[in-house]
DOVOFI-414501 format. One line per field, with one value per residue (C-alpha): z, y, x; residue number from 1; chain. Coordinates in steps of 0.5 Angstrom, whole numbers, plus 500, padded with zeros to 3 digits. Each point is the difference from the previous one (the first is absolute). Layout:
residues N
Z	(Z, ...) $
Y	(Y, ...) $
X	(X, ...) $
seq	(NUM, ...) $
mol	(A, ...) $
//
This chain:
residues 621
Z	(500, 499, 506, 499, 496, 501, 495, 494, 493, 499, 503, 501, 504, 504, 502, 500, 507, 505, 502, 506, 502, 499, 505, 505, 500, 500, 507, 505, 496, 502, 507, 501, 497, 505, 506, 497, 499, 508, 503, 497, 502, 507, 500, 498, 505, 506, 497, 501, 508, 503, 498, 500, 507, 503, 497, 499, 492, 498, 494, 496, 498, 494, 499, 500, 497, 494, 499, 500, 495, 494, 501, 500, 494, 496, 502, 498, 494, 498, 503, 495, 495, 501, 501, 494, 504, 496, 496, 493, 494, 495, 496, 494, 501, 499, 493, 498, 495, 506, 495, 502, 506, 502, 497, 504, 507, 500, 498, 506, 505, 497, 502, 506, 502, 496, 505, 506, 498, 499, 507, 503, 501, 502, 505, 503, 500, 503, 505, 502, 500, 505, 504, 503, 502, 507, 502, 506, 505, 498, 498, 494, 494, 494, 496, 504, 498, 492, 498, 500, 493, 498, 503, 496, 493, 500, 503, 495, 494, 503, 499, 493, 496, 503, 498, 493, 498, 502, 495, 495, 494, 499, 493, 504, 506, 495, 496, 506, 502, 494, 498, 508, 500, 493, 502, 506, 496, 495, 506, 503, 494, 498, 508, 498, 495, 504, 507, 494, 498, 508, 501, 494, 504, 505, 494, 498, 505, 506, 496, 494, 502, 507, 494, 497, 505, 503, 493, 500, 508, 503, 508, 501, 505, 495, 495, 505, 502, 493, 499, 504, 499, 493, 501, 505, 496, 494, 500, 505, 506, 506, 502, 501, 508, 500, 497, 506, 505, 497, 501, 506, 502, 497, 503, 507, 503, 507, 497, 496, 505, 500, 494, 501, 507, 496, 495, 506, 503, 494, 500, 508, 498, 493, 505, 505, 497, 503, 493, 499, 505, 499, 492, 503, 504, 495, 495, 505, 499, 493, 497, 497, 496, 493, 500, 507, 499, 497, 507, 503, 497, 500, 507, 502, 497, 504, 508, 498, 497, 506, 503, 497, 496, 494, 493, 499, 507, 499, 493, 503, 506, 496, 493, 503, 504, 495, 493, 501, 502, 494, 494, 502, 500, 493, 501, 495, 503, 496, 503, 507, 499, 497, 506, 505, 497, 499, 507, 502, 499, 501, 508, 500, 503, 506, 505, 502, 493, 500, 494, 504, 506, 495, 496, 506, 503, 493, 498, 508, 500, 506, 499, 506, 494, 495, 504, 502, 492, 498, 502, 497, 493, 499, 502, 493, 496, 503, 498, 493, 500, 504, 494, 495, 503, 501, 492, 498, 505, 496, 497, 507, 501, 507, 500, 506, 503, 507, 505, 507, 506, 505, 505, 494, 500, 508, 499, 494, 505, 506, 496, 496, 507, 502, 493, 498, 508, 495, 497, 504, 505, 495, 499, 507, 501, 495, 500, 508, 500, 503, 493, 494, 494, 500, 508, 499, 494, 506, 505, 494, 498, 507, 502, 493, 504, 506, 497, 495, 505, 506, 494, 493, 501, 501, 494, 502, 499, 494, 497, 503, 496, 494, 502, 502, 493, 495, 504, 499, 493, 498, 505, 496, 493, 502, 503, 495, 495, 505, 500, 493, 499, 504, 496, 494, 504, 502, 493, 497, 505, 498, 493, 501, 498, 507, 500, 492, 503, 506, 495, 495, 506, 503, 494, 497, 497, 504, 507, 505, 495, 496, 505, 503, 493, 499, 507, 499, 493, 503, 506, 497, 495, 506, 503, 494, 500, 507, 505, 506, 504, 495, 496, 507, 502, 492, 499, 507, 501, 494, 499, 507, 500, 493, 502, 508, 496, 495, 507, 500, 506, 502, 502, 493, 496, 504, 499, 493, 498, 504, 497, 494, 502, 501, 494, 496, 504, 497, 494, 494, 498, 504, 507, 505, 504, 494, 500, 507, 499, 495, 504, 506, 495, 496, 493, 494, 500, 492, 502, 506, 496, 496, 506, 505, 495, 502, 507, 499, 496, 507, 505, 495, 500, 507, 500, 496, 504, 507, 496, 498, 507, 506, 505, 499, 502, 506, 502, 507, 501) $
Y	(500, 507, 506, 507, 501, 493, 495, 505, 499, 500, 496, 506, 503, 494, 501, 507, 501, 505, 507, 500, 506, 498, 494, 504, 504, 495, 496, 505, 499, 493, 501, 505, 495, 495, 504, 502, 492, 499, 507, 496, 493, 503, 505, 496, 494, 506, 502, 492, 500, 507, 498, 493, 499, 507, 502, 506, 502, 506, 503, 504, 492, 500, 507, 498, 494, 503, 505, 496, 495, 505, 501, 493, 500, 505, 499, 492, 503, 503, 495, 494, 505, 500, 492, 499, 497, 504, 495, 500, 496, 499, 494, 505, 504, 493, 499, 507, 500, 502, 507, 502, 497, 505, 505, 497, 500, 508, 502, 496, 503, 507, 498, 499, 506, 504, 497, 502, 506, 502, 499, 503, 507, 496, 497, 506, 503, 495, 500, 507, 499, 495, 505, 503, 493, 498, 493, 498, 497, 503, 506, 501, 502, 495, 503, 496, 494, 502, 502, 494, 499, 506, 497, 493, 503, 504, 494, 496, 505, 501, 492, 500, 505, 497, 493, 504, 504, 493, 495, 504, 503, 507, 500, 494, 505, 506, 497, 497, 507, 504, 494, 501, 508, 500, 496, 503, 507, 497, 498, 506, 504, 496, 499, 505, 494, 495, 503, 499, 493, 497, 493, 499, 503, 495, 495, 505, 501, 494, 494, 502, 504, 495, 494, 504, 502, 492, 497, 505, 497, 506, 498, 497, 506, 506, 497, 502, 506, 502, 498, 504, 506, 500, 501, 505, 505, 500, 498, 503, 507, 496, 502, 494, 502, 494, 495, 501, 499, 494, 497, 502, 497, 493, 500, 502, 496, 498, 492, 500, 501, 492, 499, 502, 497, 493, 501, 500, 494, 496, 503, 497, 493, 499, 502, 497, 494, 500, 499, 495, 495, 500, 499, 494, 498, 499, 497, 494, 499, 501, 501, 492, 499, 503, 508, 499, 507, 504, 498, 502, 507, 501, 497, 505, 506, 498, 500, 505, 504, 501, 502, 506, 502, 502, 496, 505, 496, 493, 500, 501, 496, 494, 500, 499, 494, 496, 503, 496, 494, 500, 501, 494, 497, 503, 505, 506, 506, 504, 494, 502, 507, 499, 495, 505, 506, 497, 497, 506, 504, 493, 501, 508, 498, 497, 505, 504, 504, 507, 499, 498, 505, 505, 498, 498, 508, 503, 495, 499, 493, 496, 499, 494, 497, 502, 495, 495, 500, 501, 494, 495, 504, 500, 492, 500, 503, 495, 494, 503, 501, 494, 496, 504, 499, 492, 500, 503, 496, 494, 499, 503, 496, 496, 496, 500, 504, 496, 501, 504, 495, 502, 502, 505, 502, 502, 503, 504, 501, 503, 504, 504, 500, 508, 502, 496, 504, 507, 499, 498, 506, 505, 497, 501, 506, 503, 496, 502, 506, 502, 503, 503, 497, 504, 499, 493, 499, 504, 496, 494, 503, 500, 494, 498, 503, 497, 492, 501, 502, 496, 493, 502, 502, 507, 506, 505, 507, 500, 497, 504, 506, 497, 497, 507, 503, 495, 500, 508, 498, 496, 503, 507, 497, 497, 506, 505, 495, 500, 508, 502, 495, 504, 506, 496, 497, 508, 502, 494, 502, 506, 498, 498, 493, 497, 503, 498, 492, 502, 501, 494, 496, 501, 499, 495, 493, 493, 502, 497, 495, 505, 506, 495, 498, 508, 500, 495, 502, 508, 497, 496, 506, 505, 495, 501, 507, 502, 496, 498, 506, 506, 495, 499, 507, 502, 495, 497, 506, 499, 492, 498, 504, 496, 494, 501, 502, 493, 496, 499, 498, 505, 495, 496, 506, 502, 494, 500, 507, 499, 493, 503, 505, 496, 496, 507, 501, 494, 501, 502, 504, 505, 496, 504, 493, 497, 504, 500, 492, 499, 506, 495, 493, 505, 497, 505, 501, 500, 492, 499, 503, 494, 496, 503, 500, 493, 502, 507, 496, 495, 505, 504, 492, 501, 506, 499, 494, 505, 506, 493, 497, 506, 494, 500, 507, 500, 492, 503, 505) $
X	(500, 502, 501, 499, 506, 504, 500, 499, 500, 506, 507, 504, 495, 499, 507, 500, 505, 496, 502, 504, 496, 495, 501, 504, 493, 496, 502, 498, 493, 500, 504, 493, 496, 501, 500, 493, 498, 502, 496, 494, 500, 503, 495, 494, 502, 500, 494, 497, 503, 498, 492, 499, 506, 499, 494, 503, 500, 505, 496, 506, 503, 495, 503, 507, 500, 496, 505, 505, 496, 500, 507, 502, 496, 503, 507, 499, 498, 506, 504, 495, 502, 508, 499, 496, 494, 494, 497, 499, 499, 505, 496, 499, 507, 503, 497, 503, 506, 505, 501, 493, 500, 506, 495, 494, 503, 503, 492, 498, 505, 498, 494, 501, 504, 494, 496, 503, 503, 493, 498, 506, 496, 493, 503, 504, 494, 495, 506, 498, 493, 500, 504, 493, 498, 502, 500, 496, 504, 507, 498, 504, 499, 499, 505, 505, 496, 500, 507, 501, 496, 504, 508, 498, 499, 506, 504, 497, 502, 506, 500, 498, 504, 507, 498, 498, 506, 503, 497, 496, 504, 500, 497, 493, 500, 500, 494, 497, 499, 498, 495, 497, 500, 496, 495, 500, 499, 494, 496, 501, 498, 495, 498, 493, 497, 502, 495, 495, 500, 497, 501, 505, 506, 499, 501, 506, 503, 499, 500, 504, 505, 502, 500, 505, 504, 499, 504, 504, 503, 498, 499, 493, 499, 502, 495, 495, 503, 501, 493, 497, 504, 500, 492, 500, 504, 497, 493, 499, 500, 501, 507, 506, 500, 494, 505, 504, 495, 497, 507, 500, 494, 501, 507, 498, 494, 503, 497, 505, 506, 499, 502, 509, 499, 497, 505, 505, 497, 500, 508, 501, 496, 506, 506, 498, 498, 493, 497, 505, 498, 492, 502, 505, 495, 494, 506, 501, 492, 499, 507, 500, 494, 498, 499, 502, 505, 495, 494, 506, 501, 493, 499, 505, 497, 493, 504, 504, 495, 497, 506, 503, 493, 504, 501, 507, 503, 497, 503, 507, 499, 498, 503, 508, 498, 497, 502, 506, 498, 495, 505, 504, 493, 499, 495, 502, 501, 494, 496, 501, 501, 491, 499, 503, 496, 492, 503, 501, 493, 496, 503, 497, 494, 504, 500, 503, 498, 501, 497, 493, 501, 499, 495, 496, 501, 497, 495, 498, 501, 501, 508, 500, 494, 505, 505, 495, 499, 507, 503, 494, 501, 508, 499, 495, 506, 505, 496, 500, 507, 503, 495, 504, 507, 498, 499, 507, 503, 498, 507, 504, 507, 499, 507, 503, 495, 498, 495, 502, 500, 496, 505, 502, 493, 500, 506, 498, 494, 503, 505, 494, 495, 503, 499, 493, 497, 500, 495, 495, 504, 497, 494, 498, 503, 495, 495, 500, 500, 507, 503, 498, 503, 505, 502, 500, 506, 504, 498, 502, 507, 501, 499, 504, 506, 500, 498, 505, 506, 498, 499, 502, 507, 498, 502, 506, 500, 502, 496, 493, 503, 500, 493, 498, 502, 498, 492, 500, 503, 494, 495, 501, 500, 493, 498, 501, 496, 494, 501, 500, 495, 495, 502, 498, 493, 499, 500, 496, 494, 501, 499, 493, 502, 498, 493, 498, 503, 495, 495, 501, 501, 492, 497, 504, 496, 501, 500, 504, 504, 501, 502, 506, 503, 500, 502, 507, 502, 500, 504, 504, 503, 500, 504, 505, 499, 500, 502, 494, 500, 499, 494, 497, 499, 498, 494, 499, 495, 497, 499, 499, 493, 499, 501, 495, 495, 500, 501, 507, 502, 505, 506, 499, 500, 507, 503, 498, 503, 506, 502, 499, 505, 505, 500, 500, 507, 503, 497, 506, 501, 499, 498, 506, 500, 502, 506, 502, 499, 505, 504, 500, 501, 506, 498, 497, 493, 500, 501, 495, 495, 498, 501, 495, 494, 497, 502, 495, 495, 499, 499, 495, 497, 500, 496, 494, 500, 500, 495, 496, 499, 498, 501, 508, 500, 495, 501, 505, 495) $
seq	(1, 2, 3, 4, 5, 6, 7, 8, 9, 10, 11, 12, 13, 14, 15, 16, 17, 18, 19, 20, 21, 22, 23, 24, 25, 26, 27, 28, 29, 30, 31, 32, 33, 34, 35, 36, 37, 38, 39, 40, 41, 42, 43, 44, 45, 46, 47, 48, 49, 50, 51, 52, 53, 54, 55, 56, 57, 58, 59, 60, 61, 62, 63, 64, 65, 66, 67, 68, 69, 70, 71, 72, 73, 74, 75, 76, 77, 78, 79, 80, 81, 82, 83, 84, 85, 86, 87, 88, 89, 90, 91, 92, 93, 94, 95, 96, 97, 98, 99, 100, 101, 102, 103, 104, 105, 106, 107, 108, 109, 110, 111, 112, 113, 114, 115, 116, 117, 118, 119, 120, 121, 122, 123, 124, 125, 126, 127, 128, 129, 130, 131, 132, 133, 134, 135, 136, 137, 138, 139, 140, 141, 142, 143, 144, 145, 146, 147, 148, 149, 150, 151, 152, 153, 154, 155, 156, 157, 158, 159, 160, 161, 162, 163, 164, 165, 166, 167, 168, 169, 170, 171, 172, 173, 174, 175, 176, 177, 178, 179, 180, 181, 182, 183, 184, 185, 186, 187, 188, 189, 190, 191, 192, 193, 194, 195, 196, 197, 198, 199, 200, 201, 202, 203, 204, 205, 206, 207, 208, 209, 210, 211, 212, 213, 214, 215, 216, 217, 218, 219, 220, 221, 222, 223, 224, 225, 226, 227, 228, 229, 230, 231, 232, 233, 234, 235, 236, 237, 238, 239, 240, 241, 242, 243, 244, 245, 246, 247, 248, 249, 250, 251, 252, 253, 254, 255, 256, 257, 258, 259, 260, 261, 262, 263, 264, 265, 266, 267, 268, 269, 270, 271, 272, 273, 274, 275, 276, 277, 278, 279, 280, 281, 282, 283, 284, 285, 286, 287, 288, 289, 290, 291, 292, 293, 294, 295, 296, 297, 298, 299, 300, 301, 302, 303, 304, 305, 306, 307, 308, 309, 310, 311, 312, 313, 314, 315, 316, 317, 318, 319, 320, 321, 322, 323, 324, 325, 326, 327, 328, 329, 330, 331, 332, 333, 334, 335, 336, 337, 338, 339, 340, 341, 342, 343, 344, 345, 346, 347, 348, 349, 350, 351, 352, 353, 354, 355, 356, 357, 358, 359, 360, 361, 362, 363, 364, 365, 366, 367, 368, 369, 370, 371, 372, 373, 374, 375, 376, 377, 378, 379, 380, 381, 382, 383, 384, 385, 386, 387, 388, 389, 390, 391, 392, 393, 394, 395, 396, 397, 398, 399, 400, 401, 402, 403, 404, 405, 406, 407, 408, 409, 410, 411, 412, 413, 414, 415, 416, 417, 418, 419, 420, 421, 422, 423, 424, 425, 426, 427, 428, 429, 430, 431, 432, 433, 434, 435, 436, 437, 438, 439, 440, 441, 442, 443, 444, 445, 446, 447, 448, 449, 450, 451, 452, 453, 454, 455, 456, 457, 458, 459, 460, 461, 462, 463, 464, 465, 466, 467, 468, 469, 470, 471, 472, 473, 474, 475, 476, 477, 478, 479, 480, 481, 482, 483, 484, 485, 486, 487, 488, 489, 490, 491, 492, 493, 494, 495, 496, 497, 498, 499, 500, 501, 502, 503, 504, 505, 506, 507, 508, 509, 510, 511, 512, 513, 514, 515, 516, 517, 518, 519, 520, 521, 522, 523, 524, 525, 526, 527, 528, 529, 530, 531, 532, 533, 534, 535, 536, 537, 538, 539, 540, 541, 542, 543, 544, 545, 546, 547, 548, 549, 550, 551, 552, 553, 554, 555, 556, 557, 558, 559, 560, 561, 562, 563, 564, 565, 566, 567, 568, 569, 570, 571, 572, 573, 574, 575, 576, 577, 578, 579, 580, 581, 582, 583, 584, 585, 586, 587, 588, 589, 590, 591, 592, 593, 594, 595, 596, 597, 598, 599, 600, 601, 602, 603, 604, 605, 606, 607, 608, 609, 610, 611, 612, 613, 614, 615, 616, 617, 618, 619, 620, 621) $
mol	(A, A, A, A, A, A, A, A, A, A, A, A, A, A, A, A, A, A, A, A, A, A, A, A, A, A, A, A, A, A, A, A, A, A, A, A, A, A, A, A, A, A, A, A, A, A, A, A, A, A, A, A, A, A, A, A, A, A, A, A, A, A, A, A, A, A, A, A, A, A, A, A, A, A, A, A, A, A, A, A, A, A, A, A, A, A, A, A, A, A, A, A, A, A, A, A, A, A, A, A, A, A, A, A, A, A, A, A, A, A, A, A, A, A, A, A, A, A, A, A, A, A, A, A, A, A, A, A, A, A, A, A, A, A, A, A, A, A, A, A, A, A, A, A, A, A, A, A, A, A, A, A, A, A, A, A, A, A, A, A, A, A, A, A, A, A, A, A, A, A, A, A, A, A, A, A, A, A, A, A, A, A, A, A, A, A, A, A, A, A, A, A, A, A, A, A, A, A, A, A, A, A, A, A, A, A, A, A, A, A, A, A, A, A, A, A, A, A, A, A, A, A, A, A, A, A, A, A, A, A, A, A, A, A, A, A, A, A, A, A, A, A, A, A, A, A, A, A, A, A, A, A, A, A, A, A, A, A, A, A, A, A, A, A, A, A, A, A, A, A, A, A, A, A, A, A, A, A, A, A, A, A, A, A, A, A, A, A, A, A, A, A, A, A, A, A, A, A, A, A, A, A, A, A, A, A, A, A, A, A, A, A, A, A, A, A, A, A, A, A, A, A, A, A, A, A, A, A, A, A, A, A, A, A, A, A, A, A, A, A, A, A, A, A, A, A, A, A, A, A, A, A, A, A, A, A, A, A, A, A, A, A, A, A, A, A, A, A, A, A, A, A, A, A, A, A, A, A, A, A, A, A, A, A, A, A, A, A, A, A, A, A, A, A, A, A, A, A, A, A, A, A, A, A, A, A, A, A, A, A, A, A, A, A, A, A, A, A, A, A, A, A, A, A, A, A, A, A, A, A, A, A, A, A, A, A, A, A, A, A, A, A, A, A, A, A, A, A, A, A, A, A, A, A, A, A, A, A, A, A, A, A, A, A, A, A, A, A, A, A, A, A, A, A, A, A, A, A, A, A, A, A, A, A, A, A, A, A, A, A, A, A, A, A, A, A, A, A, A, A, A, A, A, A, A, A, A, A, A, A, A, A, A, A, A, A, A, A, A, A, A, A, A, A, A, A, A, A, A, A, A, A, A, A, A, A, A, A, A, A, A, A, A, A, A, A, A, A, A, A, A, A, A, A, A, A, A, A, A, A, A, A, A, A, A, A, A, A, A, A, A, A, A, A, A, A, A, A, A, A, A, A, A, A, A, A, A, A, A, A, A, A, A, A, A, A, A, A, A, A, A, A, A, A, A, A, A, A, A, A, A, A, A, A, A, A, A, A, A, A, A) $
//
């Protein structure tokens, strides 16, 4: 898979050495970084003491750590962008002749740095405008929450104009440009008939020109951003200031703090070998019959699911215990790396689901119901994964391969017992009401340490950095996606889009059957284009009522929208999950593509099965 700038069109830009400046700068962002990270897990885990120990709750903690959250995201963008770890797709660049391909990529990097230094003044100027809003509790402005946005676009282009002079020629960068300046130009000289072609611009701009710039391996999250931008500066008045504060508000909700903190969790369990010793375990039971590797993986991806509440850090606590095993066994790395993605969105549902906690508090769902529901349907998925797996296994290589003996079994057991607590841990502390989602990954990363350090041989100091860093890295460049997308999400609603989907949708033919086949095809493509979180919050509002007044059971109708979702997200070739799959399992994307199509078409079986039959959905109720 192709990063951000890495992995680029040609070989001499995929070499190209780093600015030493740049490096020397960069350091003390990931220094700050990982001093952000620790502020938030320890400030989240006093948060949890004084109110459930002491009762006595501190009411600035959720301050600070907002504070320190939209920080450490924006700084993890730059440092996302300085690691080459914004995703991007290079399928199309690939299939260029390396002359245009060259050519290609300085368009997109020109793109991005329009893009970002288009929002330099908005951003500056939103910081000043939240200088007059106060927070509650610490009583400071909310600028000094802000900049934040403003410091993680300079860094960024700072990033991005030093890689550029480094590996695009001087006549591709110049062309690149000229070509972006000029259309840029005719937009904007052409901006009065563009404001009178209505819906057309969200076609123009929102569809074809974030397609366009995603051939041309422009990052998934400047695709949006571009998008977005582009449409709000030319077809219409509403000023650039509004595309900082959607990402801001898509970036800093306090549920999404669980994502780096999980993320980290997921680092702790691969470092510690936590992770390990559960898929060792399940190996000892399943590892010596057919397609027993990939129950393994898949039962792996089920438990830990429950533990980290993240695809992003189940991908990488499994994928390095079993893909080694299973390519002595003969499983092609493509195979795996589809296995390990559809597994991936299979195991959503089991909570904790972030995903699930924020469909529930927008649609005014029962989350525990959504829970109670979750399990039973990641384990329908399961079956149609696991049956799928069986049949491709038909031919798997089995010499040598010898049943683990029951002493090797409790030995697996007695190893992996600390680790497999964590889930129901999690599960209790939630379902209990001792803390949120987001207290209870704290809690997780915490216990995690201490286990890890008492049994599994510890992690030194070192080595927590580089933890710390890598998750700020991977947080940021998953946090600027979900930002920018709530930029594109603002911009599609304001189009009108939405409110013509709401009225085809009443008056649609076919009633139920026909509301959920449009139901999974809208879902499954938002899922490609948008990610979970901006989808929910644009059509949950819309579809829900829809839905209660055809008598569809709310916790059904989640269930549905959100396995589509899921799908959506490791759907080729736009599905981000798949891309972060196929980063984790470092094979090509242009490779898993073919394979992870029957993958894909099992879970969607799964779906119309789960859309078909309420009762998988409300049997746990």
């Amino acid at each position: 898979m192709s990063t951000d700038i890495d992995q680029s069109s040609t070989a001499a830009e995929e070499t190209a050495p780093r600015s030493a400046l740049v490096t020397t700068l960069i350091k003390p962002l990931e220094v700050v970084s990982a001093v952000l990270l620790t502020v938030i897990v320890v400030m989240l885990l006093v948060g949890v003491v004084s109110r459930y120990v002491f009762s006595i709750p501190i009411v600035w903690i959720d301050e600070v750590v907002s504070i320190s959250f939209l920080w450490l995201a924006m700084l993890g963008t730059a440092i996302a962008m300085h690691r080459n770890e914004h995703l991007r797709l290079t399928l199309f660049l690939q299939m260029m002749p390396e002359r245009i391909r060259g050519f290609v990529h300085a368009v997109a990097l020109v793109s991005i740095a329009a893009f970002l230094i288009a929002l330099i003044h908005p951003a500056i100027e939103y910081a000043q405008e939240e200088w007059f809003v106060t927070s509650p509790a610490l009583n400071i402005p909310n600028s000094f929450r802000v900049s934040a946005l403003a410091f993680g676009i300079l860094a960024m282009l700072g990033v991005l104009m030093t890689y550029a002079a480094q590996t695009v020629s001087r006549a591709n960068l110049i062309g690149a440009i000229g070509l972006v300046v000029v259309l840029a130009a005719l937009c904007w000289t052409f901006s009065a008939q563009l404001t009178q072609i209505g819906l057309y611009n969200t076609l123009l701009f929102l569809v074809v020109l974030v397609a366009l710039c995603l051939v041309a391996g422009v990052p998934i999250a400047f695709c949006f951003g571009l998008g977005a931008l582009s449409y709000l500066a030319f077809s219409t008045t509403v000023p650039l200031m509004v595309i900082i504060g959607r990402m801001d508000e898509g970036m800093s909700s306090l549920i999404l703090v669980s994502v780096p903190i999980f993320v980290l969790l997921g680092c702790v369990l691969d470092a510690t070998g936590m992770g390990k010793a559960i898929v060792d375990f399940l190996a000892s039971l399943l590892g010596h019959i057919k397609a027993g590797m990939s129950y393994v993986l898949l039962g792996s991806l089920f438990i830990v699911s429950g533990i980290s509440g993240s695809k992003v850090s189940d991908m990488a606590t499994i994928a390095p215990a079993l893909f080694p095993e299973m390519k002595r066994r003969g499983h092609q790395p493509k195979e795996m790396i589809a296995l390990l993605a559809t597994g991936a969105a299979m195991a959503d549902t089991v909570p904790p689901s972030i995903v699930l906690i924020v469909l529930g508090s927008v649609a005014g769902v029962s989350i525990a119901g959504l829970f109670q529901s979750g399990v039973v349907i990641a384990g329908v998925l399961l079956l149609a994964l696991v049956a799928l797996a069986r049949w491709k296994a038909r031919h798997e290589k089995m010499e040598n391969v010898k049943r683990a003996g029951f002493a090797i079994i409790w030995k697996a057991l007695l190893i992996a017992g600390p680790a497999l607590v964590l889930p129901f841990l999690i599960r209790s502390a939630v379902g209990g009401g001792v803390a949120t989602a987001t207290e209870v990954s704290t809690i997780a990363v915490l216990y995690a340490m201490i286990i890890g350090q008492v049994l599994y041989g510890g992690i030194g100091w070192r080595k927590v950095y580089g933890m710390l860093v890598e998750t700020a890295a991977l947080s940021g460049a998953i946090l600027l996606i979900l930002g920018t997308a709530s930029a594109m999400a603002w911009a599609i609603t304001q189009s009108g889009v939405v409110q013509s989907l709401s009225q085809f949708l009443t008056t649609l033919p076919g009633g139920v059957a026909a509301f959920m086949a449009v139901t999974i095809l809208v879902f499954l493509i938002l899922g490609c284009l948008l990610e979970g979180l901006p989808a929910i919050l644009i059509l949950a509002p819309i579809m829900f009522p829809i839905a209660k007044k055809l008598g569809i059971h709310d916790i059904h109708y989640s269930m549905v929208v959100v396995t589509a979702m899921n799908i959506g997200l490791m759907m080729p070739p736009i599905g981000v999950g798949f891309y972060v799959a196929c980063r984790i399992g470092d094979e090509s994307p242009d490779k898993v593509m073919a394979a992870i199509w029957p993958y894909i078409i099992a879970l969607i079986i799964g779906l119309i099965a789960i859309a078909a039959v309420p009762w998988f959905s409300t049997v746990a109720l």
